[in-house]
N, C-alpha and C positions, 0 to 999 in steps of 0.2 A: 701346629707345625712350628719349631723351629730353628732357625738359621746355625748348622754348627760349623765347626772350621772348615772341616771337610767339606761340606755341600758351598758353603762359600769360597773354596779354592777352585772347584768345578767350574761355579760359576763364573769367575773372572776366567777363567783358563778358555770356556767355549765363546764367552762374550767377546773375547779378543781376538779368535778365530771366526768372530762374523755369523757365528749362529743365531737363528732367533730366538723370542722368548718363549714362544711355542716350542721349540725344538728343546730349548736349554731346560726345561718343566720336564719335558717327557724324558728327557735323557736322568736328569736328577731324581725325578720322581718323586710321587708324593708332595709337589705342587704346583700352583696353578699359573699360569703364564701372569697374569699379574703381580704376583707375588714375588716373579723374577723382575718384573720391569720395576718393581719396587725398591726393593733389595739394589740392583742395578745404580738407581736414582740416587738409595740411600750414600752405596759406595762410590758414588762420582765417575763411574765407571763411562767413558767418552761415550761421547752420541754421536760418534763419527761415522759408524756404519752403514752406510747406503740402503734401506730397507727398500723393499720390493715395491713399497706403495707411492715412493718418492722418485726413484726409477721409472717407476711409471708414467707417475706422474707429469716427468719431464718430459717424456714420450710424446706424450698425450698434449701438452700446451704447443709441442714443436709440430704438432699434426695438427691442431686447431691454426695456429699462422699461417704455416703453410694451405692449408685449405682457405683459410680467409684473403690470401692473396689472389688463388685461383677463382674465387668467386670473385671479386672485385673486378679481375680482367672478363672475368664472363658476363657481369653484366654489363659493364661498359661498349662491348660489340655486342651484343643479345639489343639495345636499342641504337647504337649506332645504323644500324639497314632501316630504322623505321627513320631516323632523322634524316636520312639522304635523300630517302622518297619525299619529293615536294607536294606531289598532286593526291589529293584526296579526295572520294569519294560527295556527293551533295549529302548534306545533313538530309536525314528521312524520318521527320517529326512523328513519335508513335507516343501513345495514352502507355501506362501500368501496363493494362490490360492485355495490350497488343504485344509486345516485349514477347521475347522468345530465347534459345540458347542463344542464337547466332546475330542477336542486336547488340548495340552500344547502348549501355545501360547509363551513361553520364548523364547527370538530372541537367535543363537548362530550366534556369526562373528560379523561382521561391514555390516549391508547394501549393502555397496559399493563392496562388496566380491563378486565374483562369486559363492564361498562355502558357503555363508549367505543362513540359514534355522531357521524352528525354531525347538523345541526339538519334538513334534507330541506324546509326551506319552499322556494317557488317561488321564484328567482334573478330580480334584476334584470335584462335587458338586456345586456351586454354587462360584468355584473360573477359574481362566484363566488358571491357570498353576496346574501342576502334585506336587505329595507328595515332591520329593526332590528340585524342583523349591520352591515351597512353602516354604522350610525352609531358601531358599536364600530371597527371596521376603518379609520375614513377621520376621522382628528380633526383638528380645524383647527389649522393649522400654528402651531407654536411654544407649542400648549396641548397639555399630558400631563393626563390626569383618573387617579385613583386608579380602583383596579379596582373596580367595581359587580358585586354579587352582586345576582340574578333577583331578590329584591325590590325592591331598590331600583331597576327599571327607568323606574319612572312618572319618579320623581325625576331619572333620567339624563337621560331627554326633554324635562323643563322645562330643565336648566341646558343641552342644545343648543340649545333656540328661544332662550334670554338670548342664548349666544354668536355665534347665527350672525345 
């Protein structure tokens, strides 16, 4: 195949009215949409035309923000109702074995402990662990807190109601 004046006049005449190279092939005939994005390349021909994939494209980033903002506020009250609740349930020490859907699966010990259990309070919904597991397990993004030993629990709950 190749390129005569003719089919090269064509082809600046539809490239400049925003046709693709799919289109610009078929309409030419006799070759391949490559062959135009080539040709195209060769004659410096602008790459100013907004193609469908780049349109989209911007769609599609301006939907992912926007949804990224909308989950950030969701989760932020999604644990806020658990941080306001102070009183929690007495720890209910259960073996592996005992574990069920609706326990707190949060290990306490090392394994290797003979005292190693896990916490057995009632499980959220559709989560492993209980309300105040929950507030150790799920911290708000791009904040690390130093590890809090059981005294200082009240104190953990005040500084998640500041942050959240």
């Amino acid at each position: 195949m190749s390129w005569t004046e003719e089919k090269v006049k064509k082809l600046r005449e539809l490239w400049g009215k925003g046709k693709t190279a799919s289109q610009i092939a078929e309409i030419i005939g006799g070759i391949s949409r490559n062959a135009v994005i080539g040709k195209a390349h060769r004659l410096n021909l602008s790459a100013k035309i907004k193609t469908r994939t780049a349109t989209s494209n911007e769609n599609f980033n301006n939907s992912v923000e926007n949804k990224n903002i909308k989950v950030k506020k969701g989760r932020k009250s999604k644990f806020r109702s658990l941080i306001i609740e102070k009183d929690f349930e007495p720890e209910n020490p259960k073996q592996l074995e005992e574990l069920d859907d609706n326990s707190c699966k949060w290990p306490i010990g090392h394994p290797d402990e003979k005292s190693f259990y896990f916490c057995g309070r009632s499980s959220l919904k559709d989560f492993s662990y209980c309300r105040l597991h929950l507030l150790y397990a799920y911290q708000p993004r791009g904040k690390k807190e130093d590890i809090v030993a059981k005294d200082e629990v009240p104190g953990l709950i005040e500084k998640k109601i500041k942050s959240a």
